[in-house]
Backbone and ligand atoms as CSV (ligand in chain L), in Angstrom:
chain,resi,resn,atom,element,x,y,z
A,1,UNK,N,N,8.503,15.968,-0.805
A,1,UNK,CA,C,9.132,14.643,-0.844
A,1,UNK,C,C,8.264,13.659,-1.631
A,2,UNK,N,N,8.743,13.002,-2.289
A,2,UNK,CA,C,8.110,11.760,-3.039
A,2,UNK,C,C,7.844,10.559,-2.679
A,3,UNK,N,N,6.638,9.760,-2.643
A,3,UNK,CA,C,6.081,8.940,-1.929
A,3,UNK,C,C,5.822,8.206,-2.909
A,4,UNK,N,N,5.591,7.159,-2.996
A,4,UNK,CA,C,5.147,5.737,-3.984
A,4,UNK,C,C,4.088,5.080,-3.224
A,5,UNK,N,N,2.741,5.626,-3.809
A,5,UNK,CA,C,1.473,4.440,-3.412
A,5,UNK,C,C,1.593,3.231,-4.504
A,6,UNK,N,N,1.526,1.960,-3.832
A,6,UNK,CA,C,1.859,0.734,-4.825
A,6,UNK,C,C,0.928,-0.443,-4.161
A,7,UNK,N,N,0.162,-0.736,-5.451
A,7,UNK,CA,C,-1.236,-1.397,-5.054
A,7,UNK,C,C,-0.987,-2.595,-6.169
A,8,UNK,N,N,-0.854,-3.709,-5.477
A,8,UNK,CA,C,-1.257,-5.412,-6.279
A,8,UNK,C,C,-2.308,-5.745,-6.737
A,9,UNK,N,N,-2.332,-6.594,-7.166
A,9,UNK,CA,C,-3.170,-7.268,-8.182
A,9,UNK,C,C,-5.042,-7.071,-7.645
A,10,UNK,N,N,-5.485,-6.749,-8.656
A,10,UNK,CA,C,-7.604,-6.508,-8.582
A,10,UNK,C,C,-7.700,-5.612,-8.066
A,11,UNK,N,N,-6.878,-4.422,-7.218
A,11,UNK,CA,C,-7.156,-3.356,-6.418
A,11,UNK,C,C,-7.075,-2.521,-7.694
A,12,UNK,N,N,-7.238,-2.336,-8.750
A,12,UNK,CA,C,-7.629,-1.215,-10.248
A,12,UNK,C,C,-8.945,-1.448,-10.734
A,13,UNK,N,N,-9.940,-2.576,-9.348
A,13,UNK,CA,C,-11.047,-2.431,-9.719
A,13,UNK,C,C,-11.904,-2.123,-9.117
A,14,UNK,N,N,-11.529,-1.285,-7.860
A,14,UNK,CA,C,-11.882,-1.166,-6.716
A,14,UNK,C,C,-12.870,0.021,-7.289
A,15,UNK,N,N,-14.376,-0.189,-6.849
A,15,UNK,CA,C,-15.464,0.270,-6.988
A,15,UNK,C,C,-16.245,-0.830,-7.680
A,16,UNK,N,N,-15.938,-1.166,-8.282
A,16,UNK,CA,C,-16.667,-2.640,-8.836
A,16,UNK,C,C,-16.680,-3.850,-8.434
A,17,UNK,N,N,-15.010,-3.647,-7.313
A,17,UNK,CA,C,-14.834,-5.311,-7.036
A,17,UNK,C,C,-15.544,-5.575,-5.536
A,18,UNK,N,N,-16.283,-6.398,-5.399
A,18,UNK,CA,C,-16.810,-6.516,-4.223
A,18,UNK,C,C,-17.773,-5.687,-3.654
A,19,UNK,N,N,-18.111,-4.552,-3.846
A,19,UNK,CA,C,-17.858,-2.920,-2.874
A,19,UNK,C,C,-18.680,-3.581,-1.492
A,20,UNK,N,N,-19.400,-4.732,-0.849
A,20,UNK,CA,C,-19.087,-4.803,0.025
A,20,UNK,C,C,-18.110,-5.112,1.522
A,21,UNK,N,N,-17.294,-5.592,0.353
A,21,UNK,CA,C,-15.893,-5.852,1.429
A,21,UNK,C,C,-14.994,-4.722,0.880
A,22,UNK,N,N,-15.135,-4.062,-0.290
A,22,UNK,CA,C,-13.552,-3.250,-0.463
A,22,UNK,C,C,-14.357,-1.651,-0.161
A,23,UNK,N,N,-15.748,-1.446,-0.649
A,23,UNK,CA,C,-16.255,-0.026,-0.514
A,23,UNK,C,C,-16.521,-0.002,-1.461
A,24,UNK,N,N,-17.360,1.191,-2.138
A,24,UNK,CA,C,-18.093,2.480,-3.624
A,24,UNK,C,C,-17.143,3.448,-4.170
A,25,UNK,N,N,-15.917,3.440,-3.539
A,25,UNK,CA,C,-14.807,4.457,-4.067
A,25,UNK,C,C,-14.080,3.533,-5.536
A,26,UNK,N,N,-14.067,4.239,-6.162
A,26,UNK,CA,C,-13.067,3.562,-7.644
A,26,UNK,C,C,-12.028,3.567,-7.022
A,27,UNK,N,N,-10.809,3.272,-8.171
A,27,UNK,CA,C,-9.346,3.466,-7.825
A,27,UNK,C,C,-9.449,4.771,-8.374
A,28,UNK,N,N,-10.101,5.410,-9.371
A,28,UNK,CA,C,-9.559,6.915,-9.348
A,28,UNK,C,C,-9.922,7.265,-8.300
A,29,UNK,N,N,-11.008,7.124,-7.339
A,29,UNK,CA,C,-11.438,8.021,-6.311
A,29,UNK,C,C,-9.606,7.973,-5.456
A,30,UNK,N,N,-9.668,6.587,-5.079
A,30,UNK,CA,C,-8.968,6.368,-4.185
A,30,UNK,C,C,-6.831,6.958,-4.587
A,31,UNK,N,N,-6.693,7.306,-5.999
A,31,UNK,CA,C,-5.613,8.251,-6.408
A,31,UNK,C,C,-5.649,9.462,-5.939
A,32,UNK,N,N,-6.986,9.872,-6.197
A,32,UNK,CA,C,-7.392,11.408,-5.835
A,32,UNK,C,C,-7.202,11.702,-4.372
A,33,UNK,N,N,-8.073,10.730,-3.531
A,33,UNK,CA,C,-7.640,10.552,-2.178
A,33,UNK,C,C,-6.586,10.708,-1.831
A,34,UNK,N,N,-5.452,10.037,-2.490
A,34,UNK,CA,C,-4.236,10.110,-1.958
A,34,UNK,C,C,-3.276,11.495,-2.142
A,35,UNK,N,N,-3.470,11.689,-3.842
A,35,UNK,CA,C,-2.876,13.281,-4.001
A,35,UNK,C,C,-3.122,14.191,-3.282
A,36,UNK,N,N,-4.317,14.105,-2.988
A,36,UNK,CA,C,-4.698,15.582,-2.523
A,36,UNK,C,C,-4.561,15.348,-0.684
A,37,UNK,N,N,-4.428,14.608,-0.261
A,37,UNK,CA,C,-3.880,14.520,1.030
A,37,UNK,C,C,-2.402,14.745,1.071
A,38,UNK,N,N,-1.923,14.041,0.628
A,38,UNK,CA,C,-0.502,13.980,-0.162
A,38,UNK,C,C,0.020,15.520,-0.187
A,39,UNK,N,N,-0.853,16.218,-1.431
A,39,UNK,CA,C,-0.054,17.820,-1.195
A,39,UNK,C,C,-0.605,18.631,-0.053
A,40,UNK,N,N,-2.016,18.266,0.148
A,40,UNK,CA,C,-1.483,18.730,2.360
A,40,UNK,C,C,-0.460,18.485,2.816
A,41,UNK,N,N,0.022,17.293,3.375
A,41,UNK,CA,C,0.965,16.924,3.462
A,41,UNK,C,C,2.281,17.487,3.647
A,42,UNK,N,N,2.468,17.869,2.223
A,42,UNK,CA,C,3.993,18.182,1.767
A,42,UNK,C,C,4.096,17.028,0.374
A,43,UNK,N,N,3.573,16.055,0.375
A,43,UNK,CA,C,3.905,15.022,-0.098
A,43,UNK,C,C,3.780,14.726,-1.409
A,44,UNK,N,N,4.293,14.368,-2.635
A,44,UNK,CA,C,4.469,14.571,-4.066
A,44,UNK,C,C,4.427,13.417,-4.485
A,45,UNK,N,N,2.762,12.498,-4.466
A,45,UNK,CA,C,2.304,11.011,-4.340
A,45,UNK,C,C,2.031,10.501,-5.439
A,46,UNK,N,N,2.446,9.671,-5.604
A,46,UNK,CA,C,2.099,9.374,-7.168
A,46,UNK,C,C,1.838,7.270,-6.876
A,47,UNK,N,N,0.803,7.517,-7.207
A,47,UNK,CA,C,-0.210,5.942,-6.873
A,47,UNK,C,C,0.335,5.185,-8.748
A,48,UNK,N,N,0.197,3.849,-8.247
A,48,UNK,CA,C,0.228,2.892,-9.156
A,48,UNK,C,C,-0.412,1.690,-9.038
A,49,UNK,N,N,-0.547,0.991,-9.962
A,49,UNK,CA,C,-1.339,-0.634,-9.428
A,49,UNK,C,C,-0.897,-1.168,-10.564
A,50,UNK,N,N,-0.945,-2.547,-10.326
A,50,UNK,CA,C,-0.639,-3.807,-11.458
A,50,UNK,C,C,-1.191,-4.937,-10.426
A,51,UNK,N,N,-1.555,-5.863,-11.697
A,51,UNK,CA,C,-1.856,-7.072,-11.634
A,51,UNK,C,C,-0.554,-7.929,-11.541
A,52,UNK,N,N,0.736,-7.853,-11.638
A,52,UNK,CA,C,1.877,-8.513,-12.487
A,52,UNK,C,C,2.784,-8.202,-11.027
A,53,UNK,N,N,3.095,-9.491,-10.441
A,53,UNK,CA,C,4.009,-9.511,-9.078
A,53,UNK,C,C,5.169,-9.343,-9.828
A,54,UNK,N,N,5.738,-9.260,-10.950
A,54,UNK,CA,C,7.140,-8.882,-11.214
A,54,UNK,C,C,7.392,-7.363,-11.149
A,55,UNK,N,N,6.520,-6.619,-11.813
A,55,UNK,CA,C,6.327,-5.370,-11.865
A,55,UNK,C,C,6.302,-4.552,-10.700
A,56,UNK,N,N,5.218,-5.215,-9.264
A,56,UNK,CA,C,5.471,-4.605,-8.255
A,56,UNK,C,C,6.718,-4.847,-7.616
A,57,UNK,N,N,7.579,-5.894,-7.613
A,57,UNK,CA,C,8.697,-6.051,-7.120
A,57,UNK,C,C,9.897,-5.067,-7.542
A,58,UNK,N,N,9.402,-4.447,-9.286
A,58,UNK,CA,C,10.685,-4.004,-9.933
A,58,UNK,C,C,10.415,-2.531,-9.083
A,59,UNK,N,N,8.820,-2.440,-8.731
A,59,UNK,CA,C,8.833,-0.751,-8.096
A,59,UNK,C,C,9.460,-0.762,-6.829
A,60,UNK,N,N,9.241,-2.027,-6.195
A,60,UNK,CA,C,10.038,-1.930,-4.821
A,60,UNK,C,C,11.498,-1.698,-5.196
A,61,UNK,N,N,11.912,-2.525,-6.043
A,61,UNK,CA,C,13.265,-2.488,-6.213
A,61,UNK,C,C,13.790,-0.514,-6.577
A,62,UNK,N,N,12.988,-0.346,-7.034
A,62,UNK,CA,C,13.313,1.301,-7.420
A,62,UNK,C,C,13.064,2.209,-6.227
A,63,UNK,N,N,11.952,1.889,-5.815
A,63,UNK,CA,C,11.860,2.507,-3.973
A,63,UNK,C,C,12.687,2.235,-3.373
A,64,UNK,N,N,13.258,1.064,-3.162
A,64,UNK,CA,C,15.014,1.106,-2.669
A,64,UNK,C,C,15.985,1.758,-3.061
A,65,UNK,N,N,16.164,1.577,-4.251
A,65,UNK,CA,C,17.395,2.784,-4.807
A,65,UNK,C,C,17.117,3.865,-4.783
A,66,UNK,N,N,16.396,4.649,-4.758
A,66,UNK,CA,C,15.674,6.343,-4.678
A,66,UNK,C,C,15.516,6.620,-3.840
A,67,UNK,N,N,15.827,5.226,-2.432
A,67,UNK,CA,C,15.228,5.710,-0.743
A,67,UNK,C,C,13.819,6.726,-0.720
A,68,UNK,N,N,13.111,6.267,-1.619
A,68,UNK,CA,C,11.722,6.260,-1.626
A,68,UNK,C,C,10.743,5.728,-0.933
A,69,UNK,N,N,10.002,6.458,0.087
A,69,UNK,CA,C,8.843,6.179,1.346
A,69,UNK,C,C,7.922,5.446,0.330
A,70,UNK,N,N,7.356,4.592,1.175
A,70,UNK,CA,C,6.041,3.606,0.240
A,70,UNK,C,C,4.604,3.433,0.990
A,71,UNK,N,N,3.878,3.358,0.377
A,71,UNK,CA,C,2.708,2.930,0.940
A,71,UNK,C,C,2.074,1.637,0.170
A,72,UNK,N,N,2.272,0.568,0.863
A,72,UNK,CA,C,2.139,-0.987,0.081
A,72,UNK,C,C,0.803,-1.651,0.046
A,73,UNK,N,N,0.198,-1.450,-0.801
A,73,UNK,CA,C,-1.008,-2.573,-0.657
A,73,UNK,C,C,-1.246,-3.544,-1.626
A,74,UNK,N,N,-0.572,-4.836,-1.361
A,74,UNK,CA,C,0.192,-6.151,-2.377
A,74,UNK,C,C,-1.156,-6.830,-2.656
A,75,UNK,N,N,-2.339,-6.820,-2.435
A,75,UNK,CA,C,-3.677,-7.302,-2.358
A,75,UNK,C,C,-3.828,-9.063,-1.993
A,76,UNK,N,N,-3.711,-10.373,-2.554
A,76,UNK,CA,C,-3.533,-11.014,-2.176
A,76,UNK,C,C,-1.836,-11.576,-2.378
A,77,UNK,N,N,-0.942,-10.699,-2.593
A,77,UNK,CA,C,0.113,-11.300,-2.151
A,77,UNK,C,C,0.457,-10.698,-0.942
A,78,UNK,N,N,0.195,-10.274,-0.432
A,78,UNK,CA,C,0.464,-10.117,1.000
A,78,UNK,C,C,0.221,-11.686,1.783
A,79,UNK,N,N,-0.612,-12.750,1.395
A,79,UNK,CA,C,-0.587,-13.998,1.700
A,79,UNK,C,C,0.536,-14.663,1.505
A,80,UNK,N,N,1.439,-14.831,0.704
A,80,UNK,CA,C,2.280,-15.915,0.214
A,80,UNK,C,C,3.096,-15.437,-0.796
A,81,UNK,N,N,3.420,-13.992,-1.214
A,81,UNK,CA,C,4.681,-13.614,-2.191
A,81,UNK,C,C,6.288,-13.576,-1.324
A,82,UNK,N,N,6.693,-14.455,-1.152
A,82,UNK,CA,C,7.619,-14.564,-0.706
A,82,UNK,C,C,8.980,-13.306,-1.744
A,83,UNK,N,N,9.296,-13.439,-2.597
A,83,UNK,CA,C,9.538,-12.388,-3.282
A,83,UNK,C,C,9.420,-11.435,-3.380
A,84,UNK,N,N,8.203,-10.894,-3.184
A,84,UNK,CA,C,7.983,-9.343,-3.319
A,84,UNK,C,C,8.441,-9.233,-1.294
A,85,UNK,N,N,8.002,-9.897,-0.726
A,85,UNK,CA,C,8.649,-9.634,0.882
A,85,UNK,C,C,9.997,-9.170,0.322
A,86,UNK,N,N,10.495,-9.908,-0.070
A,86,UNK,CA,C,12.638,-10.002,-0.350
A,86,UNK,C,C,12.885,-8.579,-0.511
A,87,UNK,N,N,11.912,-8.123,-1.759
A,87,UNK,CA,C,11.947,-6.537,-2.538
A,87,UNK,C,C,11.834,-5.836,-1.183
A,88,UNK,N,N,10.695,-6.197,-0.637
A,88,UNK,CA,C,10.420,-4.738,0.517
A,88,UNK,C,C,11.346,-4.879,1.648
A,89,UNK,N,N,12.216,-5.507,1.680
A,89,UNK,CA,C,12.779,-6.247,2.731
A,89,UNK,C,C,14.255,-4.990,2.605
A,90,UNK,N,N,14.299,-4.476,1.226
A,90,UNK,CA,C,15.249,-3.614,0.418
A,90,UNK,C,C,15.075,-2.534,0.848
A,91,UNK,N,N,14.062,-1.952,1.550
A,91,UNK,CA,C,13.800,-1.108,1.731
A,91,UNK,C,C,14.625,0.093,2.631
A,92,UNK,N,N,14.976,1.273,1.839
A,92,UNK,CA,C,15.708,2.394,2.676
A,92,UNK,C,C,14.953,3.341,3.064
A,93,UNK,N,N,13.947,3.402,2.995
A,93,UNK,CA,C,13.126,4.406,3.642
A,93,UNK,C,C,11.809,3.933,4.361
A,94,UNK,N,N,11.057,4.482,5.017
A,94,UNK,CA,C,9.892,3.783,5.688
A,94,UNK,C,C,8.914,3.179,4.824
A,95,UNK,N,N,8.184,2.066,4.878
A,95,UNK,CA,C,6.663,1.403,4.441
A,95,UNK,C,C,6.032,0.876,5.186
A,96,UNK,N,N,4.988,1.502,4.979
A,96,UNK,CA,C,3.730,0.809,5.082
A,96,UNK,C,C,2.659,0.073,4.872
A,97,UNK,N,N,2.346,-0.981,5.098
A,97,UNK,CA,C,1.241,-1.877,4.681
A,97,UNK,C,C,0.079,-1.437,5.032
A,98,UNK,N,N,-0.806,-1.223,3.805
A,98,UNK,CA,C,-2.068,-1.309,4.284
A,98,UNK,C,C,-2.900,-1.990,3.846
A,99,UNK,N,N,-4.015,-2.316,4.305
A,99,UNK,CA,C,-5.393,-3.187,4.034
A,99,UNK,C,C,-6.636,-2.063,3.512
A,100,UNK,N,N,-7.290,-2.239,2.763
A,100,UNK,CA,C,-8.679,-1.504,2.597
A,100,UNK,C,C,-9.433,-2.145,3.906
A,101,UNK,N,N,-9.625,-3.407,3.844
A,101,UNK,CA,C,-9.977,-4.918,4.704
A,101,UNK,C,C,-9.831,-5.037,5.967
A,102,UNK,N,N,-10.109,-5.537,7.078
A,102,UNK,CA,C,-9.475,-6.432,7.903
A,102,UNK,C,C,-9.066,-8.260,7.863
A,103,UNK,N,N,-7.974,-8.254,6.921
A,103,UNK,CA,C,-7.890,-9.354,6.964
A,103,UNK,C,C,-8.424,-10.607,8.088
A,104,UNK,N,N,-7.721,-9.326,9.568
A,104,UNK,CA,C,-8.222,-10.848,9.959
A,104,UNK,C,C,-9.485,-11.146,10.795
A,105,UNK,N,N,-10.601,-10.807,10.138
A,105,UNK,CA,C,-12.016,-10.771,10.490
A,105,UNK,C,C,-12.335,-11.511,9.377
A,106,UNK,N,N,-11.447,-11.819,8.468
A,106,UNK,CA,C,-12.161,-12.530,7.167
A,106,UNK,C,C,-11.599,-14.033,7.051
A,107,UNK,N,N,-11.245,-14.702,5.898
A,107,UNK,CA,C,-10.448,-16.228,5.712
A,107,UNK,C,C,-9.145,-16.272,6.317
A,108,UNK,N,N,-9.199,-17.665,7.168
A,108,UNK,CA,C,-7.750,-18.089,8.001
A,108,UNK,C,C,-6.688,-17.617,6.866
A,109,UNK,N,N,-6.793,-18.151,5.502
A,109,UNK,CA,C,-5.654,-18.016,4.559
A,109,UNK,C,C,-4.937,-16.101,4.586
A,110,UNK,N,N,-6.067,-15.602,5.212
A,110,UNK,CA,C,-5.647,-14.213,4.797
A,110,UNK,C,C,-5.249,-13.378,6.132
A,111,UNK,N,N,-4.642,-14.327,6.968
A,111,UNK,CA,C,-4.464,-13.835,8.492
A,111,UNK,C,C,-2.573,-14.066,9.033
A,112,UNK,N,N,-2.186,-14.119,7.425
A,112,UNK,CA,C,-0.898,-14.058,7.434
A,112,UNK,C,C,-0.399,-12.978,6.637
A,113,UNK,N,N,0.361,-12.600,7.130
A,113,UNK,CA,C,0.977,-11.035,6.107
A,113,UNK,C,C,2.528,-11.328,6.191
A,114,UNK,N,N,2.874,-11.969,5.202
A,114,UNK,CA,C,4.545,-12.688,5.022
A,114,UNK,C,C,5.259,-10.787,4.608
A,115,UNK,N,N,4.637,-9.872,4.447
A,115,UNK,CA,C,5.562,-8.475,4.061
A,115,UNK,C,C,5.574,-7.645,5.730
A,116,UNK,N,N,4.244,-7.921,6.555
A,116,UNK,CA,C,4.256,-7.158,7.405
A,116,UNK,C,C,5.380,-7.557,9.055
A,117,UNK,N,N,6.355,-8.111,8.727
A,117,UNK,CA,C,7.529,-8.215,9.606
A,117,UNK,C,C,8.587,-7.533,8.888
A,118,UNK,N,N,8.530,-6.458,7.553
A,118,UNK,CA,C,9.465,-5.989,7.076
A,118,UNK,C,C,9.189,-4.776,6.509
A,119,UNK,N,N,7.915,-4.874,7.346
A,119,UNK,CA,C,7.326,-3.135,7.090
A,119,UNK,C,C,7.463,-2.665,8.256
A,120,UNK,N,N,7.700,-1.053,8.186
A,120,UNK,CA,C,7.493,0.190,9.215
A,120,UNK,C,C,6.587,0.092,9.904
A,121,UNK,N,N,4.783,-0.512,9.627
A,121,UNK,CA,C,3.892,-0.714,10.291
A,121,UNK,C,C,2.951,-0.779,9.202
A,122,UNK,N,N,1.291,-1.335,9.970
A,122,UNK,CA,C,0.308,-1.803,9.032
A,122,UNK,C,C,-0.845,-0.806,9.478
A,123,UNK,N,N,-1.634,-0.693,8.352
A,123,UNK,CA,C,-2.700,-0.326,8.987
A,123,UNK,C,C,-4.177,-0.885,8.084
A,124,UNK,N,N,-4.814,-1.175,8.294
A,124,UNK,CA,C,-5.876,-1.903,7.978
A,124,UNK,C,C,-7.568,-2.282,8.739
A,125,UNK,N,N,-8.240,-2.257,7.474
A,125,UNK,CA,C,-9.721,-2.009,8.413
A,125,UNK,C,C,-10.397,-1.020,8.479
A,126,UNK,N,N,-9.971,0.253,7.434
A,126,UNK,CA,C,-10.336,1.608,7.664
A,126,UNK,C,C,-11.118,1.771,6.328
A,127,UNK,N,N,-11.306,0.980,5.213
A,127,UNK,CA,C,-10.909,1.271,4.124
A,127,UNK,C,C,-10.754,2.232,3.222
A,128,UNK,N,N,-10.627,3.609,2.319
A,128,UNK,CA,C,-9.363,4.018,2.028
A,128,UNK,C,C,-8.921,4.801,2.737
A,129,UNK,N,N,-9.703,4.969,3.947
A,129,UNK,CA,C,-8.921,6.083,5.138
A,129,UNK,C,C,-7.642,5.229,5.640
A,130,UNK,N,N,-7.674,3.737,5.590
A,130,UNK,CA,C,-6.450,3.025,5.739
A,130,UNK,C,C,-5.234,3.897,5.063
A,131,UNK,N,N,-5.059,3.810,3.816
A,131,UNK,CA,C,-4.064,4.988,3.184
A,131,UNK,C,C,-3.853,6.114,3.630
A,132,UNK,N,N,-5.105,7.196,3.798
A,132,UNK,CA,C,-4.831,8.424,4.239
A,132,UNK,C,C,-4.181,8.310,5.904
A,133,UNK,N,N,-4.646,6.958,6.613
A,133,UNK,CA,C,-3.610,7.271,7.853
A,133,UNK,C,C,-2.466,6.889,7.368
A,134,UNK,N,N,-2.029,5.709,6.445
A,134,UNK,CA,C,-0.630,5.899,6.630
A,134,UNK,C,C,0.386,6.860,5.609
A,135,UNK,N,N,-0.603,7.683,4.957
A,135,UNK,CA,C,0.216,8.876,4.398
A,135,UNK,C,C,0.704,10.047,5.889
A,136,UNK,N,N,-0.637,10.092,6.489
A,136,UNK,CA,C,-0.381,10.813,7.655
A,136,UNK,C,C,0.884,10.526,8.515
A,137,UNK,N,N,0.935,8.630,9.182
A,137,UNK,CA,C,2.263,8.565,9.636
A,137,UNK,C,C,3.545,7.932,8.834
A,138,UNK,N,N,3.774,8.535,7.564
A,138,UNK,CA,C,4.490,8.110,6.768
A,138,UNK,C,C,4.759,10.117,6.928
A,139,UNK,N,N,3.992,10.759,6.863
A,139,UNK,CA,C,4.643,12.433,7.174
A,139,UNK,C,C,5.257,12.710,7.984
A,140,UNK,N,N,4.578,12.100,9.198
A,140,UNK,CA,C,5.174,12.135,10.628
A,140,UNK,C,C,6.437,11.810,11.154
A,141,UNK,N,N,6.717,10.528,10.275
A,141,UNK,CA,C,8.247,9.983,10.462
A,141,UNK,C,C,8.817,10.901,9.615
A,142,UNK,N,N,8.238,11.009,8.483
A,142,UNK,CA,C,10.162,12.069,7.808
A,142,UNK,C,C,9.894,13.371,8.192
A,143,UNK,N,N,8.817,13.690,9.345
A,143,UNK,CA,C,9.158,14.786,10.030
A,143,UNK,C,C,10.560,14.702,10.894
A,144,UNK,N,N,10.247,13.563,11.162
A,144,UNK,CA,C,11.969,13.440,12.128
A,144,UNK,C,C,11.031,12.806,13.684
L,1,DQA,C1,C,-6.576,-6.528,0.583
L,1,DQA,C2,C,-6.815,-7.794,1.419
L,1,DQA,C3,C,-6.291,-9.015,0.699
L,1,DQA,O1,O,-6.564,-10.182,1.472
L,1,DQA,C4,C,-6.962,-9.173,-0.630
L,1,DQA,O2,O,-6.402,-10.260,-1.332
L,1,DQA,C5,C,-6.912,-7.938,-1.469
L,1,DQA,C6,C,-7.139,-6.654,-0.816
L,1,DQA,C7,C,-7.237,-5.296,1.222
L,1,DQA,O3,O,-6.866,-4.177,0.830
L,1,DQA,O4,O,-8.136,-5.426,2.055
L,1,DQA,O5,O,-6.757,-7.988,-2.686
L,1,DQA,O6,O,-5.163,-6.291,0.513
């Protein structure tokens, strides 16, 4: 089954950005991470990122029509994209939000998640094991 990892804006710099709040893993590490859990799995994962909130919205919009499972990490629009919520809001198959982070151990501004009342569930605080759990219960549900 086909899964859509979909990562917002500065998370394509992950190994450089911060690495004490995000971690030492690149974003290739963190693709690799996902594939290869992914075809444990069953799962046929294919990761993306952009900087450009139109772009992630047009993938939501395509994860809706394909009833395509997601794994969402909007980076700081998870604060205030009211829009990209709308997109995931489209959603026919399960998503998940995740955090590398614990938002809310960090800035008041970042202790709102305007997508996570229209997601399947969140998971966050792990960082990139955050993903690998919710590939895990993103398997679990289309186990049935
Ligand atoms: C993040 C948390 C957001 O607050 C932040 O803007 C990011 C990354 C995370 O994965 O921890 O870009 O989504």
């Amino acid at each position: 089954r086909r899964v859509l990892v979909l990562n917002g804006p500065n998370l394509g710099r992950l190994g450089s950005r911060e690495p004490d709040v995000y971690g030492s893993t690149s974003y290739e590490g963190l693709v690799d991470a996902c594939r290869t859990l992914g075809a444990e799995l069953g799962l046929d994962v294919e990761v993306r990122e952009t900087n450009d909130e139109g772009e992630l919205i047009r993938w939501l919009h395509e994860a809706a029509d394909g009833a395509l499972p997601v794994v969402l990490n909007p980076g700081a629009f998870t604060h205030y994209s009211y829009a990209m919520r709308d997109a995931a809001a489209q959603r026919t198959a399960p998503l998940i939000e995740v955090h590398l982070s614990n938002p809310y151990a960090r800035e008041e501004f970042r202790h709102t998640s305007v997508v996570a009342a229209v997601a399947s569930g969140t998971v966050a605080g792990f960082g990139i094991g955050s993903y690998r759990l919710a590939l895990r219960a993103l398997a679990e549900r289309l186990a049935g």
